[in-house]
C-alpha positions as CSV (number, residue, x, y, z in Angstrom):
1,X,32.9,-3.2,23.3
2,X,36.8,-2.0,24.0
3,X,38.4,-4.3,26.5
4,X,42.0,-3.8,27.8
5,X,42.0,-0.5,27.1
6,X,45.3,1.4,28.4
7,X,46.1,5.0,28.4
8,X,49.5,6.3,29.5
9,X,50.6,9.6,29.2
10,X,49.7,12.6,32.0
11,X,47.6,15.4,32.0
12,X,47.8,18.5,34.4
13,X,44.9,18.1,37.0
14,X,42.7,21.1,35.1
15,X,42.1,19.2,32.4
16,X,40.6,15.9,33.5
17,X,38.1,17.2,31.5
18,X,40.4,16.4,28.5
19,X,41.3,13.1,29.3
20,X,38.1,12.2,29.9
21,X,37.0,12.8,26.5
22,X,40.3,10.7,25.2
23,X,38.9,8.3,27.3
24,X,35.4,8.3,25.5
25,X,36.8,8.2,22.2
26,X,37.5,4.7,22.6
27,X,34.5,3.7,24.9
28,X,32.2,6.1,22.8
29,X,33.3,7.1,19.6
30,X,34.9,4.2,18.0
31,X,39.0,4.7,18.4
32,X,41.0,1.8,17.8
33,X,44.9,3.7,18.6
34,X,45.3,7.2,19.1
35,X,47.2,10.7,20.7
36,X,46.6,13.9,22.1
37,X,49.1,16.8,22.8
38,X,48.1,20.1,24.4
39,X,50.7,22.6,25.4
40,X,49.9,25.9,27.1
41,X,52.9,28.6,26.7
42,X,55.8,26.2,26.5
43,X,54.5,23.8,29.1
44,X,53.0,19.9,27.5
45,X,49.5,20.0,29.8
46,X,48.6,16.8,28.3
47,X,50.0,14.1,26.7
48,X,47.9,11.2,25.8
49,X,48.2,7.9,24.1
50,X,46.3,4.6,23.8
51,X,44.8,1.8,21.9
52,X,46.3,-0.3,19.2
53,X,48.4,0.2,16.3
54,X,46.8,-2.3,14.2
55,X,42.9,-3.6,13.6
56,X,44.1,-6.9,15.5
57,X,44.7,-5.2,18.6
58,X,47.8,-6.6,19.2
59,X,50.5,-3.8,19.1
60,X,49.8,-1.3,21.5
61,X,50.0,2.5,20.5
62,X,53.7,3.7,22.5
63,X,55.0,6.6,22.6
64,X,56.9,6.5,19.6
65,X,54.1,5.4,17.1
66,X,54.0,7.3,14.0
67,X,50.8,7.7,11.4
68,X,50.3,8.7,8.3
69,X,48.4,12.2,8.8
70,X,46.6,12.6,5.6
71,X,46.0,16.4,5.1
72,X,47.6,17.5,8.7
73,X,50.8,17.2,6.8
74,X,49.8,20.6,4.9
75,X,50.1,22.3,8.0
76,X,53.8,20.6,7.9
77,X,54.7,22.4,4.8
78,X,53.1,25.9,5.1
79,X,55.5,26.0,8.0
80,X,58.6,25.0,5.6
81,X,57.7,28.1,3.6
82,X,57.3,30.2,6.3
83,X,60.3,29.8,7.0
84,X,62.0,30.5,4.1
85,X,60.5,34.0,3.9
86,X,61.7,34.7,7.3
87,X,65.0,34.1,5.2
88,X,64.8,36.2,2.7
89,X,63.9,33.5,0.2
90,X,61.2,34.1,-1.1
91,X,57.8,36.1,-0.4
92,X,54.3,35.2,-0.4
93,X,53.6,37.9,-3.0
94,X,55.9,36.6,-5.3
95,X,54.6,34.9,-8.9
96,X,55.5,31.5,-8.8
97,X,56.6,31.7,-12.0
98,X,59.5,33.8,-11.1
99,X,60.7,30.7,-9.7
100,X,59.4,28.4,-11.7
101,X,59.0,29.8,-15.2
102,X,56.9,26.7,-17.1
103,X,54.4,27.1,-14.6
104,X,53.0,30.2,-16.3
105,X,51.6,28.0,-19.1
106,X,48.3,28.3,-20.0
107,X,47.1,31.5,-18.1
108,X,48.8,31.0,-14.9
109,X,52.0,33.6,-15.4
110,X,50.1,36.1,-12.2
111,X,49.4,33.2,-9.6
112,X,51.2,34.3,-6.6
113,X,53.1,32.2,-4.3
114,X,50.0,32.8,-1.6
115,X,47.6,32.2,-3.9
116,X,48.9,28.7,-4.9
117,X,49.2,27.7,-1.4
118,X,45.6,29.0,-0.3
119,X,44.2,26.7,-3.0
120,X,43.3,29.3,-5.8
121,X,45.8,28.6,-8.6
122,X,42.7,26.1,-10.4
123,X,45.2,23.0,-10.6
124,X,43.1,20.9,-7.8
125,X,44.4,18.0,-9.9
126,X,45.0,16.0,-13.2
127,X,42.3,17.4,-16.2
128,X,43.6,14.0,-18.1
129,X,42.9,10.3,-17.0
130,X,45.5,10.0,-13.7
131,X,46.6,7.2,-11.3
132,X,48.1,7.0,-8.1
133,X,51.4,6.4,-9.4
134,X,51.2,9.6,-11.2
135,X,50.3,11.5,-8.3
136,X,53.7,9.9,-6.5
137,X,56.0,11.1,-9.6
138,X,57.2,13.5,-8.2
139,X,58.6,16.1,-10.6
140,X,57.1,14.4,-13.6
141,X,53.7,14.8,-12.0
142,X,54.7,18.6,-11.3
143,X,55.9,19.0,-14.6
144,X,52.7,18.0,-15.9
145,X,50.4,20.1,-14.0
146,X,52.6,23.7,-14.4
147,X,51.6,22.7,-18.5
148,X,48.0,22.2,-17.5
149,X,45.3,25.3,-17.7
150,X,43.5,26.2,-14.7
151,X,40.2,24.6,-14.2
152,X,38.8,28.0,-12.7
153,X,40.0,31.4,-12.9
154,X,42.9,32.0,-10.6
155,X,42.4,33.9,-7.9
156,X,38.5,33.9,-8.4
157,X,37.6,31.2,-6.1
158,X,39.4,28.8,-4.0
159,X,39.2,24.8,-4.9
160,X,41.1,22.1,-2.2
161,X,44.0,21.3,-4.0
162,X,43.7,17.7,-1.6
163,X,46.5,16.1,-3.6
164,X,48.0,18.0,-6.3
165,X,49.7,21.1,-4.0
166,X,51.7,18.2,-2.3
167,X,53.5,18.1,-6.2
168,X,53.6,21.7,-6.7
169,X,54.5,22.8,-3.4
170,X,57.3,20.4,-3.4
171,X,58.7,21.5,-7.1
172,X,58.6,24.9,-5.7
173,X,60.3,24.7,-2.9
174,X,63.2,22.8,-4.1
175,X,63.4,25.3,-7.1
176,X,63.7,28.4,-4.1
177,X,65.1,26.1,-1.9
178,X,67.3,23.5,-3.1
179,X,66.1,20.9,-1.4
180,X,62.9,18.9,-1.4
181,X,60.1,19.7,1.4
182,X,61.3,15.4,2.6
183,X,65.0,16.6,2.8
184,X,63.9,19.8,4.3
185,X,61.6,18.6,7.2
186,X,64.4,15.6,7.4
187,X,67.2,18.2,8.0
188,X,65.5,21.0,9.6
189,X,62.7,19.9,11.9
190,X,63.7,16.1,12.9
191,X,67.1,16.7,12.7
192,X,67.5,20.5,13.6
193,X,64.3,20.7,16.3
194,X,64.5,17.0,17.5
195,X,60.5,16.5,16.3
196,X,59.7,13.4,15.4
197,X,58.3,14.4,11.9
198,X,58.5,13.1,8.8
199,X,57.0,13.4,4.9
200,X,56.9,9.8,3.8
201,X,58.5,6.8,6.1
202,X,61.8,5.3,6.4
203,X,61.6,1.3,5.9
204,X,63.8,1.6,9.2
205,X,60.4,3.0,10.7
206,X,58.1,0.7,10.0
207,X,58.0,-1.1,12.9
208,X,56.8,1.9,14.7
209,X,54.3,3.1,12.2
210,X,50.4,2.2,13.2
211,X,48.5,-0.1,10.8
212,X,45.4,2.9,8.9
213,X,42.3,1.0,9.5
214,X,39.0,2.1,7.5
215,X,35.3,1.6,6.7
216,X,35.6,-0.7,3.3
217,X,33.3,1.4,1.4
218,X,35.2,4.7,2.5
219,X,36.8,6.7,-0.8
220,X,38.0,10.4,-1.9
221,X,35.3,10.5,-4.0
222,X,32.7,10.5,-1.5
223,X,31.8,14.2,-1.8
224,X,28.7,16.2,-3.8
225,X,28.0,16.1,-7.1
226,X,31.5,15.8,-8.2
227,X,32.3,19.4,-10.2
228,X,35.1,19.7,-12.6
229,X,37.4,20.9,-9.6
230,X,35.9,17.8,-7.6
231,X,36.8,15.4,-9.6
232,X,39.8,16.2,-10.4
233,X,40.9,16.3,-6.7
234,X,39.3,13.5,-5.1
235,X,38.0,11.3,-8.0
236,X,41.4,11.4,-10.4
237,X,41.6,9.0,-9.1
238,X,39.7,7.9,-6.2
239,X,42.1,7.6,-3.5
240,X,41.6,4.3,-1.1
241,X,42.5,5.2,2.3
242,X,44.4,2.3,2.7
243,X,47.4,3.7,0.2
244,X,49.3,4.5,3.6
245,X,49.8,1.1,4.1
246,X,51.4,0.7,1.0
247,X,55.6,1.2,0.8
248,X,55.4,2.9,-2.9
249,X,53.2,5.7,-0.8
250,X,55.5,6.1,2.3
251,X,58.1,6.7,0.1
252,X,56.9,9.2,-2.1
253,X,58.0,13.0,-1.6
254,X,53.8,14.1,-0.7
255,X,53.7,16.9,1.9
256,X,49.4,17.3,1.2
257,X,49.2,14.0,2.5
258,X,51.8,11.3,3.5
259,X,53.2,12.8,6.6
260,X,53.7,10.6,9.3
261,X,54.3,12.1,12.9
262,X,52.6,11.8,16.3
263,X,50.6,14.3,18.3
264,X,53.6,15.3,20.8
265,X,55.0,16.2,17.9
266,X,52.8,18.1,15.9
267,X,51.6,20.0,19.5
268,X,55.5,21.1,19.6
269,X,55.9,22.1,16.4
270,X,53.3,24.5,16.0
271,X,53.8,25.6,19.6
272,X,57.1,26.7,17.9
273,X,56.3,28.0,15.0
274,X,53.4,30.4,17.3
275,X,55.8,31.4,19.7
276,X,59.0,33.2,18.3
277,X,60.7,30.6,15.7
278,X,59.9,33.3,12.8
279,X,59.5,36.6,13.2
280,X,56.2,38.5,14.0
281,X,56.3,39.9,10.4
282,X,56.5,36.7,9.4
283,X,53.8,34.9,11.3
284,X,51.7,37.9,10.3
285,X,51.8,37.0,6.6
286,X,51.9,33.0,6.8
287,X,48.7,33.2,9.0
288,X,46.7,36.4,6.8
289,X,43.4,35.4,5.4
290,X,44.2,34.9,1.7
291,X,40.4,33.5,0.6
292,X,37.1,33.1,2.6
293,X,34.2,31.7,0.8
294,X,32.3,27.8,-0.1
295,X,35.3,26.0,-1.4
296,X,34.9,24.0,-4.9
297,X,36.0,21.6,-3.9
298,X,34.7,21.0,0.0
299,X,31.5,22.6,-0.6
300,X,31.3,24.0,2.4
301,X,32.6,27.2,3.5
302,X,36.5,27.9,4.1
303,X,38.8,30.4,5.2
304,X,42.5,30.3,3.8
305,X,45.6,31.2,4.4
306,X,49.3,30.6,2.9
307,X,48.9,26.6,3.7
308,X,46.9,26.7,6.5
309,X,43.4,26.3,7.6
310,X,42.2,29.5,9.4
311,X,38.8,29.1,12.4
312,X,36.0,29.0,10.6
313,X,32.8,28.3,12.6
314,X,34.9,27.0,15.5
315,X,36.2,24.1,13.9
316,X,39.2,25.1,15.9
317,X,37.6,26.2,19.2
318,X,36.4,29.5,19.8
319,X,39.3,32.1,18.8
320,X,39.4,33.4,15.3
321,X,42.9,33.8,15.2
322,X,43.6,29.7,15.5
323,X,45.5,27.9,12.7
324,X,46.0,24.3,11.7
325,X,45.2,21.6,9.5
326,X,43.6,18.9,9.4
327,X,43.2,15.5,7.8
328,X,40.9,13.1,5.9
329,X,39.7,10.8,9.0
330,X,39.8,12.7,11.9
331,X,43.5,14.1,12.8
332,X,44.5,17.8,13.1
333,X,46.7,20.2,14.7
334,X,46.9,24.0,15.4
335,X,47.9,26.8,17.5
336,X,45.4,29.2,19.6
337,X,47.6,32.5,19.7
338,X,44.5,34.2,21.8
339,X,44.9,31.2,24.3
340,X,48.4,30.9,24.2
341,X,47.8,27.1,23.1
342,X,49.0,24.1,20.8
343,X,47.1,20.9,20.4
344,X,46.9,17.9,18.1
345,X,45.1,14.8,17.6
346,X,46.6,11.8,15.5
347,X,44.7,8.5,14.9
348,X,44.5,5.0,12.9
349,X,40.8,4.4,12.6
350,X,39.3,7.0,9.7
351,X,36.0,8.6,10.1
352,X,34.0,9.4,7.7
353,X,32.6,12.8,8.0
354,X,34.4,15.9,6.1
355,X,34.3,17.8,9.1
356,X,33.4,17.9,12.6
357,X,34.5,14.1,13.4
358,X,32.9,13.4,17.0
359,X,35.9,12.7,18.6
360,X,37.9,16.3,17.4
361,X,34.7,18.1,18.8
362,X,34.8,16.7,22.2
363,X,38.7,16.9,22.3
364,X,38.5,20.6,21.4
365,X,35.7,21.3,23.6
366,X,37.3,19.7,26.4
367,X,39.8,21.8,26.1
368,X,38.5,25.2,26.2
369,X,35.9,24.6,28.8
370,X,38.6,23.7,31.0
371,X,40.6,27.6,30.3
């Protein structure tokens, strides 16, 4: 039963339909604190909030409340590298080696910089015994995967690097770069863009940060038959979703999955990024279908591009040219070019489905049937 429930925010009159469904996430579908952002062109249509940041319902969800996005943040970084081909820095066909020459160990010398970023360079994670601190080391942890031989033939297949391409794409874009993806997204889209978007989170943050509340029995390794490329990125080790609550995690450098942002946000952001803050050239080749197929490590059919997440079977409403991410629990965020759209979901209370979490269905749905 949800009592007290306040939502603040606005949404333009056509899409009551959309804050309707907001509405029945809590009443309906279990939300404890959440967001929604649409924009359409460059206008916000609806900008939601409500709920509670924490499981004792006693900090309400403002504004300003930041959450740790799980996998939404890869979205996050696929734009960072987008962006530094639009400069000239780099380009997706380039062999990360080139940049990074110990990564070339073991059979890896002809992965491209595309094909490590669409999940196909077979380093879902740690082949030897691994704990959380070592997937928070940061260089030491990249170090010791670019040594490590693929688990599967690159380029043969892709396998959800869930984990490990936060350490890789990190090492490689400092080694192009100069700075880390944190600094980067620090420097260039909080401070340069005025986003409120962050990988990791300032202790002077914390008091705005909502509490991640999950099932007790909910872990990484709840998937299949756990495969080779399985374990090794969900069971190696099993990740509690509870590690955002930690400090040692909001402070590691992790741009798969310690992001912590906010729907309006994440809407603006890829609203940006869709609209004319890199070139068409550019957007062209971040957003190109690199891999289509059953993942090895989801199990369940996925289309990929350099980072992103492309529509397959309308996860991401009806257009095949949409783009996003998403994350474990529920959030996501993307961009519609065929509909001229933005949106994003953020939330504290985890689900437990892969894919196709009840409340991202209705949102979406709501959406489009209101177009």
């Amino acid at each position: 039963m949800v009592t007290n429930l306040q939502i603040s925010g606005h949404g333009d009159a056509r899409f009551v339909a959309v804050q309707k469904a907001f509405e029945q996430n809590f009443t309906e579908r279990g939300d404890i604190g959440a967001a929604f952002c649409l924009i359409i062109g460059d206008q916000v249509a609806v900008d939601l909030r409500g709920g509670w940041r924490d499981a004792a319902r006693t900090r309400p969800w403002e504004a300003d409340t930041v959450v740790n996005l799980w996998s939404t943040t890869k979205g996050i970084g696929a734009i960072c590298f987008a962006i530094l081909a639009d400069r000239g820095l780099m380009a997706y066909d380039d062999l990360v080696a080139d940049h990074w020459p110990a990564f070339a160990a073991n059979g890896k010398q002809h992965v491209t910089i595309a094909m490590l970023l669409s999940h196909q360079a077979g380093l879902s994670g740690f082949a030897s015994a691994a704990s959380v601190a070592d997937l928070l080391a940061g260089s030491a942890a990249a170090d010791r995967l670019a040594a490590q031989a693929p688990l599967w033939a690159p380029g043969s297949g892709s396998g959800y690097h869930a984990i490990s391409i936060g350490i890789l794409a990190t090492e490689l874009f400092r080694r192009i770069e100069g700075r880390s993806l944190k600094a980067f997204v620090r420097d260039e889209i909080a401070d340069g863009l005025g986003l409120d978007i962050a990988i990791g989170l300032a202790p002077a943050e914390e008091g705005r940060r909502a509490e991640i509340i999950a099932p007790p029995e909910l872990s990484s390794a709840d998937i299949g038959q756990l495969t080779a490329p399985q374990i090794a990125a969900l069971a190696n080790p099993p990740l509690d979703p509870l590690l955002p609550n930690s400090p040692a995690w909001r402070e590691a450098d992790l741009v798969s999955a310690n992001g912590h942002s906010n729907a309006a946000a994440l809407a603006r952001l890829y609203a940006r990024f869709a609209s004319g803050q890199v070139s068409a050239r550019t957007l062209a080749a971040a957003t190109a279908p690199q891999i289509e197929g059953v993942d090895l490590v989801l199990g369940v059919p996925a289309r990929w591009a350099a980072g992103f997440l492309l529509n397959a079977d309308g996860i991401y409403g009806p257009n095949q040219a949409a783009f996003g991410h998403s994350g474990w629990g529920g959030s996501f965020a993307f961009a519609d070019p065929t509909a001229g759209l933005a949106m994003s979901y953020t939330m504290n209370r985890m689900g437990t489905l892969l894919r196709d979490d009840p409340r991202d269905l209705a949102l979406i749905e709501a959406v489009y049937s209101c177009l």
